[in-house]
C-alpha positions in Angstrom: 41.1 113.9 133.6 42.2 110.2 133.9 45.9 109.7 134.8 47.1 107.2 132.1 44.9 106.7 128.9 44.7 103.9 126.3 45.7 105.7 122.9 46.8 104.8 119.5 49.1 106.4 116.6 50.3 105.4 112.9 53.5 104.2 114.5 51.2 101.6 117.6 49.5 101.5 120.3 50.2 103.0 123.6 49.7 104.1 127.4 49.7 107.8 127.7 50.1 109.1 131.1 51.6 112.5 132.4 55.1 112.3 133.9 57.8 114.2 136.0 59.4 115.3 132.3 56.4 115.0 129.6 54.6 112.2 128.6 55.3 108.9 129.9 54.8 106.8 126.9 54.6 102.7 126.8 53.7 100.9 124.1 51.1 98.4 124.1 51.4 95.2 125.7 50.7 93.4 122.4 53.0 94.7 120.1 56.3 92.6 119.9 58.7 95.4 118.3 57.4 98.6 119.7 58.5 102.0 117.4 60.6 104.3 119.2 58.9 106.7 116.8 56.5 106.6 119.7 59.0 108.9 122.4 58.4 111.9 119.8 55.2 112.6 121.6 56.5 112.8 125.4 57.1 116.8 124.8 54.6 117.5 122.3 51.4 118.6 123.8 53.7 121.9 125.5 56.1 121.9 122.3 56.8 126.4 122.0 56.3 125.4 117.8 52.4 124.6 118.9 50.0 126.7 117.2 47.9 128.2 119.8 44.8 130.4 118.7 43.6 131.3 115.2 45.9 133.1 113.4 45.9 135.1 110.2 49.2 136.5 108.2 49.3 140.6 108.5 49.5 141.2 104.8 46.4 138.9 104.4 43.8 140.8 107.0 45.2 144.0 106.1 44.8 143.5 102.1 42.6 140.5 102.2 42.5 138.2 99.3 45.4 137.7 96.3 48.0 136.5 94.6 51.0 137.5 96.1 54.2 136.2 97.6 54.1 134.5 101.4 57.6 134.0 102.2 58.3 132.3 105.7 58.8 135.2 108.3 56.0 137.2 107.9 53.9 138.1 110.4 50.6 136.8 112.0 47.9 138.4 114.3 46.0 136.3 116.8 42.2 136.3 116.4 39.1 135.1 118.1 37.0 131.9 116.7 34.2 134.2 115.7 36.4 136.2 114.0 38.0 133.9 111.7 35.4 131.6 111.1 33.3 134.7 109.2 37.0 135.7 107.8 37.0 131.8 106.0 32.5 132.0 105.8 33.3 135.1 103.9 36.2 133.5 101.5 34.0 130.2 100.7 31.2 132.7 99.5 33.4 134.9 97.4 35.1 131.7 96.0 31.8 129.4 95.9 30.2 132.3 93.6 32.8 133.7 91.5 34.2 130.0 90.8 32.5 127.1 91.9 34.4 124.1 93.6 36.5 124.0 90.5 38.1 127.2 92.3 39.5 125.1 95.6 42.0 122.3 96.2 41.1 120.5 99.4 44.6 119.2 100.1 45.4 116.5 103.0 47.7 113.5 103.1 45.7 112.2 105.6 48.9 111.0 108.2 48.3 113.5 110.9 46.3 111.3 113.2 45.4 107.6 113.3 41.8 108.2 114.8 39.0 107.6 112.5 36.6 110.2 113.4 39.2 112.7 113.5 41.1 111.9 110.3 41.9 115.2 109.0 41.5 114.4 105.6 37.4 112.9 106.1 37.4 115.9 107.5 38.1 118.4 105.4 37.0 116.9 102.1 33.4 116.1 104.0 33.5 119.8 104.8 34.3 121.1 101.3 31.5 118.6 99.3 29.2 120.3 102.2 30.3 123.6 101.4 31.1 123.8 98.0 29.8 120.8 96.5 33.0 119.6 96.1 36.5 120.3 95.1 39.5 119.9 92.9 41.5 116.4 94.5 44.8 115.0 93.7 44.7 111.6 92.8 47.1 108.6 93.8 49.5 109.0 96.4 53.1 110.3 96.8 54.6 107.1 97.8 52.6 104.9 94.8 52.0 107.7 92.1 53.5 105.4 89.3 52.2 102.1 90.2 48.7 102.9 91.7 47.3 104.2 88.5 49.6 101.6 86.3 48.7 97.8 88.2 44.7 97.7 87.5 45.1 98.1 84.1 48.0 95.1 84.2 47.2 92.7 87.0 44.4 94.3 89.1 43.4 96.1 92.1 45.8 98.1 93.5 44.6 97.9 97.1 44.8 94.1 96.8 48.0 93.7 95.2 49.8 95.9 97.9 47.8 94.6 100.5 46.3 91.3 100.5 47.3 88.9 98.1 50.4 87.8 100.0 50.8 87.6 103.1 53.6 87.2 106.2 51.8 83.8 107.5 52.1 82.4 104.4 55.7 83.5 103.3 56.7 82.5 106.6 55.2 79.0 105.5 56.0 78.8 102.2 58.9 81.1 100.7 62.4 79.5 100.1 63.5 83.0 97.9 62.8 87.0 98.6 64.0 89.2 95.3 63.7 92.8 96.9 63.9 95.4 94.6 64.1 98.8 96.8 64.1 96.7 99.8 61.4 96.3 102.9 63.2 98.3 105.6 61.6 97.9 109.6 61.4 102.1 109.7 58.6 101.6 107.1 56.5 99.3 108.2 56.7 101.0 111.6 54.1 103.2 109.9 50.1 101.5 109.6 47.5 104.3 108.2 45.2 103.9 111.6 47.6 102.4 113.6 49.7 99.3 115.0 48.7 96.6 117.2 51.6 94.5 117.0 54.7 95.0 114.4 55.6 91.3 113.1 57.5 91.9 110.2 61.0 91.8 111.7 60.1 88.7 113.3 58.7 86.9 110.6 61.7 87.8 108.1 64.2 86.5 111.5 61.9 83.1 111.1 61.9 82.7 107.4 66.0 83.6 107.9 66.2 80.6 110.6 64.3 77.9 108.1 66.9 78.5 105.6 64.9 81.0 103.7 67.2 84.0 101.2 67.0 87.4 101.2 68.3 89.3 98.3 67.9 92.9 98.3 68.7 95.5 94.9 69.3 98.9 96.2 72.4 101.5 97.1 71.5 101.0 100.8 71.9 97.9 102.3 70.5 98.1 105.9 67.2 98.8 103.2 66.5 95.8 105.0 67.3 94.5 108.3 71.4 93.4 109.3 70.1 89.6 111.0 68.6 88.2 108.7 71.8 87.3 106.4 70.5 89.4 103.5 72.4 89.5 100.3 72.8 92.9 99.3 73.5 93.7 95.7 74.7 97.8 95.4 73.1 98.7 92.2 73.2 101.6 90.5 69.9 103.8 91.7 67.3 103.9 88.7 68.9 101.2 87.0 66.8 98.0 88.5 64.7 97.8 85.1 67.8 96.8 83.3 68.4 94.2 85.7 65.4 93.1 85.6 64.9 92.5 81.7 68.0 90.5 81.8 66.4 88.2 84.1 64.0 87.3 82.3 66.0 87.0 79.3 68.0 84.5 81.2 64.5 82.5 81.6 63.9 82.5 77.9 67.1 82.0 76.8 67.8 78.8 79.0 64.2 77.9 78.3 63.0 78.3 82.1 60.0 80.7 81.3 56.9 79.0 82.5 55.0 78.5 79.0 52.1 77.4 80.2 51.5 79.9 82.5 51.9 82.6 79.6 49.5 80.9 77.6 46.7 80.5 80.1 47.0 83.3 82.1 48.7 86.4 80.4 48.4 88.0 77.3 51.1 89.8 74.9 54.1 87.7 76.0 55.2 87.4 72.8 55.5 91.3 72.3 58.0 91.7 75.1 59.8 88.5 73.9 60.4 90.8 70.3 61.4 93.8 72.5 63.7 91.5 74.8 65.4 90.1 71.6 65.6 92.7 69.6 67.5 95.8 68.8 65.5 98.5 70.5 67.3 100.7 73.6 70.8 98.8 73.5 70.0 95.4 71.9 68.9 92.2 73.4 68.7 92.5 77.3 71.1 90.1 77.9 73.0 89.5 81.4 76.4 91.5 80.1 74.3 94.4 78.5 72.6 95.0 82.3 75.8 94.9 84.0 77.5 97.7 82.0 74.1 100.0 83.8 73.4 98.6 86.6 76.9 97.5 88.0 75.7 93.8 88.8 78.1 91.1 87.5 75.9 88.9 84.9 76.8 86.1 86.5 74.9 87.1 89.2 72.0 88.1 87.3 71.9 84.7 85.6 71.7 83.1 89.0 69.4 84.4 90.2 66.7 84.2 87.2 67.6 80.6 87.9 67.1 80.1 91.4 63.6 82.2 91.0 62.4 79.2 89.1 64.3 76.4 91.4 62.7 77.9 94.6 59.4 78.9 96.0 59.8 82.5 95.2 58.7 85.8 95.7 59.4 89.1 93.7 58.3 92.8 95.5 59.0 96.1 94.4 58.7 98.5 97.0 57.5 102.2 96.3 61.0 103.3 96.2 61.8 102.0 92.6 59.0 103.6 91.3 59.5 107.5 92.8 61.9 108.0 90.0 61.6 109.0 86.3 59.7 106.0 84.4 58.8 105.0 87.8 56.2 102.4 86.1 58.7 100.9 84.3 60.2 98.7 87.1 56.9 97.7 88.6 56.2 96.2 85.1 58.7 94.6 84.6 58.6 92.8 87.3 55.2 91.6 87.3 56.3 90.6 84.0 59.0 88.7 85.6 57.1 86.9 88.2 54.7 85.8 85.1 57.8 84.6 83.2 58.7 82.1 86.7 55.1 81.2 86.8 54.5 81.4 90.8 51.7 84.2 91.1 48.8 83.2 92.5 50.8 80.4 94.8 50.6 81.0 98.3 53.6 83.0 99.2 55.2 83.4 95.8 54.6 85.2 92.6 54.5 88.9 92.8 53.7 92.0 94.9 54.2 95.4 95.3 54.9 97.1 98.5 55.2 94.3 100.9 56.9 95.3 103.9 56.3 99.1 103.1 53.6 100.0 105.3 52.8 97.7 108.3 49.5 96.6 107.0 50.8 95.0 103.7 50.8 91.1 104.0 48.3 91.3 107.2 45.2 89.5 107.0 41.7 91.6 106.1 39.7 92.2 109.3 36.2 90.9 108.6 33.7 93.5 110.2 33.2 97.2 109.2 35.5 99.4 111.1 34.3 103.2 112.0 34.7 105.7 108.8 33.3 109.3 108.5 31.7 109.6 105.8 33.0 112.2 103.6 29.8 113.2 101.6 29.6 113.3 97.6 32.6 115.5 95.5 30.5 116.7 92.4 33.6 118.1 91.4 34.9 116.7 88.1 38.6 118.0 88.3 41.2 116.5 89.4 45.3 116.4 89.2 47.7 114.2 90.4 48.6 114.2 93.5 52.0 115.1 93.2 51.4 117.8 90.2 50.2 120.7 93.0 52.8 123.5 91.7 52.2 122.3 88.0 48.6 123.1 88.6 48.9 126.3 91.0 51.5 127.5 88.2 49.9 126.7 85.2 46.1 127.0 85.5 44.4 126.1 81.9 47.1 124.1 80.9 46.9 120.7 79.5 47.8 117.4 81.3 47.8 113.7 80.0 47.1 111.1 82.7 46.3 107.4 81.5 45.6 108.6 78.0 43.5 111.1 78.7 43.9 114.8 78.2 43.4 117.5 80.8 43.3 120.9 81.7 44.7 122.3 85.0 41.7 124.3 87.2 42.4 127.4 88.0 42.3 127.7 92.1 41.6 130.3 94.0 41.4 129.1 97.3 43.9 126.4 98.5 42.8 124.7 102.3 44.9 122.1 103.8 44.8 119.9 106.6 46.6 117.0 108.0 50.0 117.6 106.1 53.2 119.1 104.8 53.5 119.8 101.2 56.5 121.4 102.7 58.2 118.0 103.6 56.8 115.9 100.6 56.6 117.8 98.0 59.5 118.3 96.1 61.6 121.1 94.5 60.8 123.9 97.5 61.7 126.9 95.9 59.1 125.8 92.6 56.5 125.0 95.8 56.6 128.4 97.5 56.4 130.4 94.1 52.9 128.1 93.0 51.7 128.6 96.5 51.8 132.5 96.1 49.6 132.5 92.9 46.2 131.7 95.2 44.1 134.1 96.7 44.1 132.5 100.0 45.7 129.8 101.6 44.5 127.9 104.8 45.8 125.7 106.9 44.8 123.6 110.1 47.7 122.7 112.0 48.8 121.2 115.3 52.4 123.0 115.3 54.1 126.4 113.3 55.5 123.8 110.1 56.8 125.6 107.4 53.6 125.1 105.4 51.5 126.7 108.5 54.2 129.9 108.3 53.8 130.0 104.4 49.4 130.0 104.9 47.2 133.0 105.3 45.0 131.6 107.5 46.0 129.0 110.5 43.5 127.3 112.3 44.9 125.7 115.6 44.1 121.9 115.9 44.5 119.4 118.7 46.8 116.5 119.1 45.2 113.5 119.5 45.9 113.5 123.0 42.9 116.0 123.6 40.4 114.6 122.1 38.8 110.7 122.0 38.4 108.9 118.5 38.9 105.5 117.3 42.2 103.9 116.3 41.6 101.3 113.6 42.1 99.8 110.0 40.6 96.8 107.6 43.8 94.8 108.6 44.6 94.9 111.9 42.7 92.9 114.1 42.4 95.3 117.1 39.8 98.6 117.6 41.2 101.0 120.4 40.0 103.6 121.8 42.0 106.6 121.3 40.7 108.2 125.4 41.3 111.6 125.6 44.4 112.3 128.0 44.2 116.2 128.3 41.9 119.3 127.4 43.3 121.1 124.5 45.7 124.1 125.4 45.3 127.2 124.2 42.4 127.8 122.0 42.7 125.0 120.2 39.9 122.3 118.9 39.9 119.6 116.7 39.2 119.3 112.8 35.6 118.6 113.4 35.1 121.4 115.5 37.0 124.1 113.7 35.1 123.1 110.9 31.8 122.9 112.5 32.4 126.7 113.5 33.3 127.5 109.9 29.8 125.8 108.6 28.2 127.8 111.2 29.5 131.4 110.2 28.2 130.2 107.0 24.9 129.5 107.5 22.5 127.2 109.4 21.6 124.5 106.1 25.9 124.3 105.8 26.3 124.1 109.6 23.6 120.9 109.8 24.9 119.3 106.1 28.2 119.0 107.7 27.5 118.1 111.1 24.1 116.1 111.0 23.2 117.6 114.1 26.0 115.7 115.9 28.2 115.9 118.5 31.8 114.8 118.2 30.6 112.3 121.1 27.4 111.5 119.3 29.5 110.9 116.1 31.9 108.3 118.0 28.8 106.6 119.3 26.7 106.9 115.9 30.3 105.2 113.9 31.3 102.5 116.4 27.5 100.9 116.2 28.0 99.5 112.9 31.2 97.4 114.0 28.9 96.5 117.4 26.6 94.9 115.3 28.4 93.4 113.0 30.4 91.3 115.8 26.8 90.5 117.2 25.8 88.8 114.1 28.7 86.6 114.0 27.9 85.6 117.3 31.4 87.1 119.2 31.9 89.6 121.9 30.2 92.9 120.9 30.6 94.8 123.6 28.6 98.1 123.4 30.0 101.3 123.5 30.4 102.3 126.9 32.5 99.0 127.4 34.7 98.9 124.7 35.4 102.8 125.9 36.1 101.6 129.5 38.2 98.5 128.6 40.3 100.2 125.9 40.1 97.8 122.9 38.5 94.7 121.3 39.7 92.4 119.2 38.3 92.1 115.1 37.9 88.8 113.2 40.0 88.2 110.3 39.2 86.6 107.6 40.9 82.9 105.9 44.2 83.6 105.0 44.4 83.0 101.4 46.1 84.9 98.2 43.5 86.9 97.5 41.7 87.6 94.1 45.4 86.4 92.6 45.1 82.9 93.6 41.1 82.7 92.4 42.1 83.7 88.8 45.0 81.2 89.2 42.5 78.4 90.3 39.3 79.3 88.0 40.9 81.9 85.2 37.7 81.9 83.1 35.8 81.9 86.3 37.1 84.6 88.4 38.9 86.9 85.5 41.1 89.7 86.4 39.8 93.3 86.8 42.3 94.4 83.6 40.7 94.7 79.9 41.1 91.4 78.9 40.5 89.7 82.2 44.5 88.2 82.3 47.9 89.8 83.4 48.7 92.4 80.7 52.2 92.1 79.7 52.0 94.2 77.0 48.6 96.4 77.3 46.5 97.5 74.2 44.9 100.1 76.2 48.3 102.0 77.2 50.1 101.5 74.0 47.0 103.5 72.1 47.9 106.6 74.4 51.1 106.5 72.3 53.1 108.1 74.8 57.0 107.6 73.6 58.2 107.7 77.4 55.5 104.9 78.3 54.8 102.6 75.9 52.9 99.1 76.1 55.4 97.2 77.3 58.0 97.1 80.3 60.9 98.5 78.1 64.0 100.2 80.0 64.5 104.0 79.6 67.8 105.4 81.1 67.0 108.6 83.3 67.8 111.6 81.9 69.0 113.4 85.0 71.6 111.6 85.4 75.0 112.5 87.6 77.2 115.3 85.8 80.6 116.6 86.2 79.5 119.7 88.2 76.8 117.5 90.3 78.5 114.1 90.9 76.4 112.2 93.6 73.2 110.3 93.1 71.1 111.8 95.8 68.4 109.3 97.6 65.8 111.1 99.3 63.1 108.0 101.2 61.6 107.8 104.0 63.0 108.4 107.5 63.7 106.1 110.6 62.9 108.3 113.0 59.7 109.6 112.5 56.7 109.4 110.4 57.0 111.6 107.5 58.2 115.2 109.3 55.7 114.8 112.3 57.3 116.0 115.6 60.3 116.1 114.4 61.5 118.4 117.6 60.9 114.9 119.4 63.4 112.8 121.1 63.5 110.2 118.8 64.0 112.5 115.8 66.5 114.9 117.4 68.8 112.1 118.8 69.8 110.9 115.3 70.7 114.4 114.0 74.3 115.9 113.4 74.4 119.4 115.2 70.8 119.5 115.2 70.8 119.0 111.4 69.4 116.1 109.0 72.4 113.5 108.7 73.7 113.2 105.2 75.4 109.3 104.8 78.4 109.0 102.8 80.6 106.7 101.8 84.1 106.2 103.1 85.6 106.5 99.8 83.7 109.4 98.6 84.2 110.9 102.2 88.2 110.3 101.9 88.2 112.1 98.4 86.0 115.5 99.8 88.2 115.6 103.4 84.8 114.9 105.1 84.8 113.1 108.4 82.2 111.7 111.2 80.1 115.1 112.4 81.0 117.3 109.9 78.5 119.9 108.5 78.1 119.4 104.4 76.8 122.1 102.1 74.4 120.1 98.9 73.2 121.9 96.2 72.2 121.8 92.8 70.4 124.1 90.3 67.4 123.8 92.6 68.6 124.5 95.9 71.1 124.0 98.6 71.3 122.8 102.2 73.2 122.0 105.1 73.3 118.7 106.6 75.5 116.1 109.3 78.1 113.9 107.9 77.7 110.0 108.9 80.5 108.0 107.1 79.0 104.2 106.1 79.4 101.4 103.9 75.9 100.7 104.7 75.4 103.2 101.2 77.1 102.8 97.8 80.1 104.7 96.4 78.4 107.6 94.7 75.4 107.7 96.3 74.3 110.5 99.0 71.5 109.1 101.3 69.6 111.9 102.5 65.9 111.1 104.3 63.2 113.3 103.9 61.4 115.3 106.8 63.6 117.6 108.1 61.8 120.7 109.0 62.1 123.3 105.7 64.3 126.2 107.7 65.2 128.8 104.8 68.0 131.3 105.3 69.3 133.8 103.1 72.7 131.6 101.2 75.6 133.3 102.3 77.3 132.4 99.2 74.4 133.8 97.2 74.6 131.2 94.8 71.2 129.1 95.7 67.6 130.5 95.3 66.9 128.3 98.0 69.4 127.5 101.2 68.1 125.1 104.2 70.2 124.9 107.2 68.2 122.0 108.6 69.0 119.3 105.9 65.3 119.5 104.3 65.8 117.0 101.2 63.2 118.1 99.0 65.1 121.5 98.3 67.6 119.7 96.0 64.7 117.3 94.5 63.0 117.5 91.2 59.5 118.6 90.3 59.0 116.5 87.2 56.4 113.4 86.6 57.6 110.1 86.1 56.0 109.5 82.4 53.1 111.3 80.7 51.5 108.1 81.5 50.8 108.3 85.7 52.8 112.0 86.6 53.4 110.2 90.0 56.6 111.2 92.4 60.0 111.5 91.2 61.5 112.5 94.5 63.6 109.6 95.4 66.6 109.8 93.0 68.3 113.4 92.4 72.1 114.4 91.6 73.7 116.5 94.1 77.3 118.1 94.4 78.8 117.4 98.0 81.0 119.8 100.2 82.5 120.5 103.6 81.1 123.5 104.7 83.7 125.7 106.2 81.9 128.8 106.8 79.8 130.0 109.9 77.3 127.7 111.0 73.6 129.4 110.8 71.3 129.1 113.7 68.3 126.7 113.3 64.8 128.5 113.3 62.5 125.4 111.9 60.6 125.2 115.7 60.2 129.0 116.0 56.9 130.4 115.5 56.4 133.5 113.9 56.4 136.7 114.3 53.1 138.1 115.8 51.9 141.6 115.8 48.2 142.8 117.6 45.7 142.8 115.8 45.2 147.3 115.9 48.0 147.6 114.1 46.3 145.9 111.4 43.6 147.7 110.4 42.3 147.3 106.2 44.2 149.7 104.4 41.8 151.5 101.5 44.6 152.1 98.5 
């Protein structure tokens, strides 16, 4: 094997080579701000949590399929390929005949490679169409759940507004005024589905900073966006920023600043949200003083600021954050609505978008060849949920659902297969997760390392790291292809997706086995998928190296294509032309379409609703629960980066010094949270950076139940896992996306004994005689 390899990850591209003490890991020579996120690899490929050979839960072989409880501790038996691939051959039959594809969830979140070829999620969902014929999928995302389904029906598509109708080249051109609401933090666009070649966010915010440029940011965290650029941060009260943002716009109306003309040409049902604004509904007119007495932002401020949004070349973005929260849509609404009152959108640099500095391909520029996709095959499966509604769905088979104005019933599965993520790190309310997850007769699981999600499965199938195996490392903005070389062999008895799966469609029959692989190779695959880009590049006359070269070198550069605003700016230049993709054509500010659901928590309008679980006397604290710094999601988070920023190995818990001075807690302490959900432990980091009454807890660390030692919790982590205290609960009957951002919490010192951490242990294992079928 070669002794350094050219590789690539969500978090950017590297050099891989083996060294005295792990992996020797050094970022790409391209990439201006290299993620540290990166050093979580060095020990991963010998990691003791790495799942090794096929394993299936005792209870499971012994009793075979059911419902029944699969608590974390149980044990596992080691078995050969053969043996579990006619184990899961056997389960698709049962489950294909008895119930159709109705009968499975293929769940992945698709984050647990960046290679193309070996994306976990192609995989598994090609595998289930060739198999079943389909499946039951979640819809939408956790991170977007409110405003993915909500924006083409008010502006357009979703993919373009998040991605490509503003971008970093022309905001660093162009953009005198940034309103942030929820903030566009470096830690998150670390993170690029298919990797990084070169972070440029920081910079470009340092160079719009050093023109004169403003940053104002609306959020209880103020390092939500970076410390050098002179940001003005404005602690508002967490799930309040609607509020706010009505009052701007009633600032614009009020002083006679709304851009008329605009509304007239390219918006429709202005003059319904102007009655709402004005009128007595939910509090009275949304004036300046009515937001300040919710959000805790001085109307003065407010007033200024709708001002200057009109005086300057401006741009509003909501990131996902505002949105994870009950009436998640309502925010993102508004402020499109907003941005349609100033009159910018469609302007290079200014108007309106949603997510922009989220993910580290928002604001890039679309790459203008194919890149290499497995296909995934056709899902003839009907069914659906969203994405974020598994428990409702395991809970409650049969039961209806609303989404966009349609009614629903929840399928009834039998057979739950994941791959390439952990519901048991995003999902939210853990104790609600591990009850719906013991209502299936079979759960299985392809993992790289013992997660809580691989403990709580009946089935495990061992999968490589991306470090054993070669795949392409790419997206459709990025302008750099790598080739992800293979560093290593796999250890153990592990393989990749593709062939774990491959053996699977083999156990189940020779017409599955060639549906699913074509007769391919992984090899021939990466060959067969890297031809169209080859040729695309030909045709354009530029360097199209063929495969065997672009292998050997290690990358090649993509075209882009013009840098412009996107389908935005042609509606703004030719309205009748090039009309919008909503019903009328033009930026819905109040929608027909959504107001005919008649859903009282999401009407047609941006209309502020305050959240009903709101702090209380016995749990004080807002909780915020986003993304973490340190690593993507809960990935490796044994690694160096991860472990370096926890308090006595736990997930730190930031508190503010005056809420810190009231509880006696100091710098390293160990905090007990709960709620009526849950409870865990976490390390105490005292900071202004987060407001007074606020708790900022990120999400990721591994789930590591215990029994509570106060007996008060059905659910106590010792590791600081955030989505124990979270709530399981749709933001509106409208979308059902992700309300885990915002919780309420109560805050102690814990003073008892400190239990041991067991989130990296494997489990137990027994051999496999002592597990014989048993014939009750």
């Amino acid at each position: 094997m070669p002794d350094s390899v050219v590789h690539s990850s969500h978090w950017g591209a590297f050099r891989a080579g083996r060294g005295t003490d792990g992996l020797d890991i050094q970022p790409h020579e391209g990439d201006r701000a290299p993620s540290p996120i990166l050093q979580n690899m060095r020990h991963a490929l010998d990691h003791p949590a790495r799942v090794l050979r096929p394993s299936v839960r005792e209870s499971w072989l012994r009793r075979g399929p059911g419902p029944r409880p699969r608590p974390i501790g149980e044990p596992f038996v080691e078995v050969s390929w053969d043996r579990v691939a006619e184990l899961l051959a056997n389960e698709v039959r049962r489950v294909r005949e008895a119930h159709g594809p109705e009968g499975v969830y293929g769940g992945s979140y698709g984050w647990a490679s960046a290679g193309r070829f070996h994306h976990s999620q192609s995989q598994i969902h090609r595998f289930l169409n060739t198999a079943f014929g389909g499946y039951v999928s979640g819809v939408s995302s956790y991170s977007a759940g409110a405003a993915a389904p909500l924006l083409p029906r008010l502006i357009g598509s979703f993919a373009e507004i998040s991605r490509n109708t503003v971008s970093w080249k022309q905001v660093v051109a162009e953009t005198e005024l940034i309103v942030s609401f929820g903030g566009m933090p470096p830690r998150n666009s670390a993170i690029g589905n298919g990797g990084v070649s070169d972070h440029i966010e920081h910079d470009c915010m340092r160079r719009i900073a050093a023109r004169g440029g403003a940053f104002h940011l609306f959020s209880p965290i103020s390092d939500d966006m970076p410390e050098d650029i002179g940001t003005v941060w404005h602690a508002i009260t967490p799930g309040t920023d609607t509020a706010l943002i009505l009052a701007m716009a009633y600032v614009l109306q009020d002083e006679g600043l709304e851009d008329t003309a605009f509304l007239e040409t390219y918006c429709v049902g202005y003059g319904r949200f102007l009655d709402y604004l004005l009128g007595d509904a939910d509090g009275g007119p949304k004036t300046p003083a009515w937001a300040e007495r919710i959000t805790g932002i001085k109307a003065q401020t407010i007033a200024q600021l709708a001002r200057d949004l009109v005086r300057k070349r401006s741009l509003i973005s909501v990131a996902h954050a505002v949105q994870r929260a009950e009436y998640g849509e309502q925010p993102v609404w508004a402020a499109m609505t907003l941005a349609a009152m100033v009159g910018q959108i469609g302007l290079p640099g200014r108007g309106f978008t949603y997510a922009f500095g989220s993910l580290a391909h928002t604001g890039r520029q679309k790459v203008a060849v194919p890149i290499p996709v497995l296909p995934q095959g056709t899902n003839r499966c009907q069914a659906f949920i969203p994405v974020a509604a598994i428990s409702d769905m395991l809970l409650n088979p049969g039961a209806p659902f609303s989404f966009m104005g349609v009614q629903h019933a929840y399928p009834d599965i039998h057979l739950l297969w994941w791959a390439g993520g952990n519901p048991f790190h995003h999902h939210q309310d853990l104790h609600r997760l591990a009850q719906a997850i013991g209502r299936v007769d079979t759960f299985v699981v392809q993992e790289q390392v013992w997660t809580a999600t691989a403990k709580s499965a009946d089935i495990v199938l061992p999968i490589s790291f991306s470090l054993e195996r070669s795949d392409f490392g790419g997206t459709r903005n990025d302008p750099r292809l790598f080739a992800m070389q293979k560093l290593c062999p796999p250890k153990g008895d592990v393989r990749s997706d593709y062939d774990a799966l491959s053996a699977v469609a083999a156990a189940l029959g020779p017409a599955e086995h060639a549906d699913f692989t074509q007769g391919r190779s992984a090899e021939d695959w990466l060959r067969h998928l890297y031809e169209p880009t080859r040729a695309s590049l030909e045709a354009m006359g530029l360097d199209a190296p063929d495969f065997d070269a672009f292998w050997e070198k290690g990358w090649i550069d993509l075209p882009c294509r013009d840098d412009t605003g996107g389908f935005l700016q042609e509606f703004r230049d030719n309205p009748e032309g090039r009309p919008l993709g909503t019903p009328s054509g033009k930026i819905e500010i109040f929608s027909q379409e959504i107001a005919g659901y008649g859903y009282d928590d999401a009407p047609g309008l941006p209309v502020w609703r305050p959240h009903k679980r709101g702090p209380t006397p016995d749990e004080p604290f807002i909780l915020i629960a986003n993304a973490p710094s340190t690593r993507l999601h809960s990935q490796l988070d044994f690694g160096a980066t991860s472990a370096a920023h926890k308090v006595q190995g736990r997930e730190k818990v930031r508190v503010n010094p005056a809420d810190a001075a009231a509880l006696g807690l100091q710098d390293g302490d160990i905090a007990r949270m709960e709620n009526d959900r849950g409870a865990c432990l976490a390390g105490v980091q005292i900071t202004e950076h987060v407001r007074a009454g606020v708790v900022h807890l990120q999400t990721g660390a591994w789930f590591d139940p215990h029994d509570d030692p106060e007996g008060l919790a059905p659910v106590f982590c010792v590791h600081g896992n955030a989505n124990v205290l979270t709530h399981d609960k749709g933001t509106s009957q409208l979308t059902h996306g992700c309300t885990g951002q915002i919780g309420r919490v109560a805050l102690r010192k814990w003073t008892g004994p400190v239990p041991p951490i067991r989130a990296f242990d494997p489990p137990p294992f027994l051999s496999s005689s002592s597990t014989e079928p048993s014939h009750d």
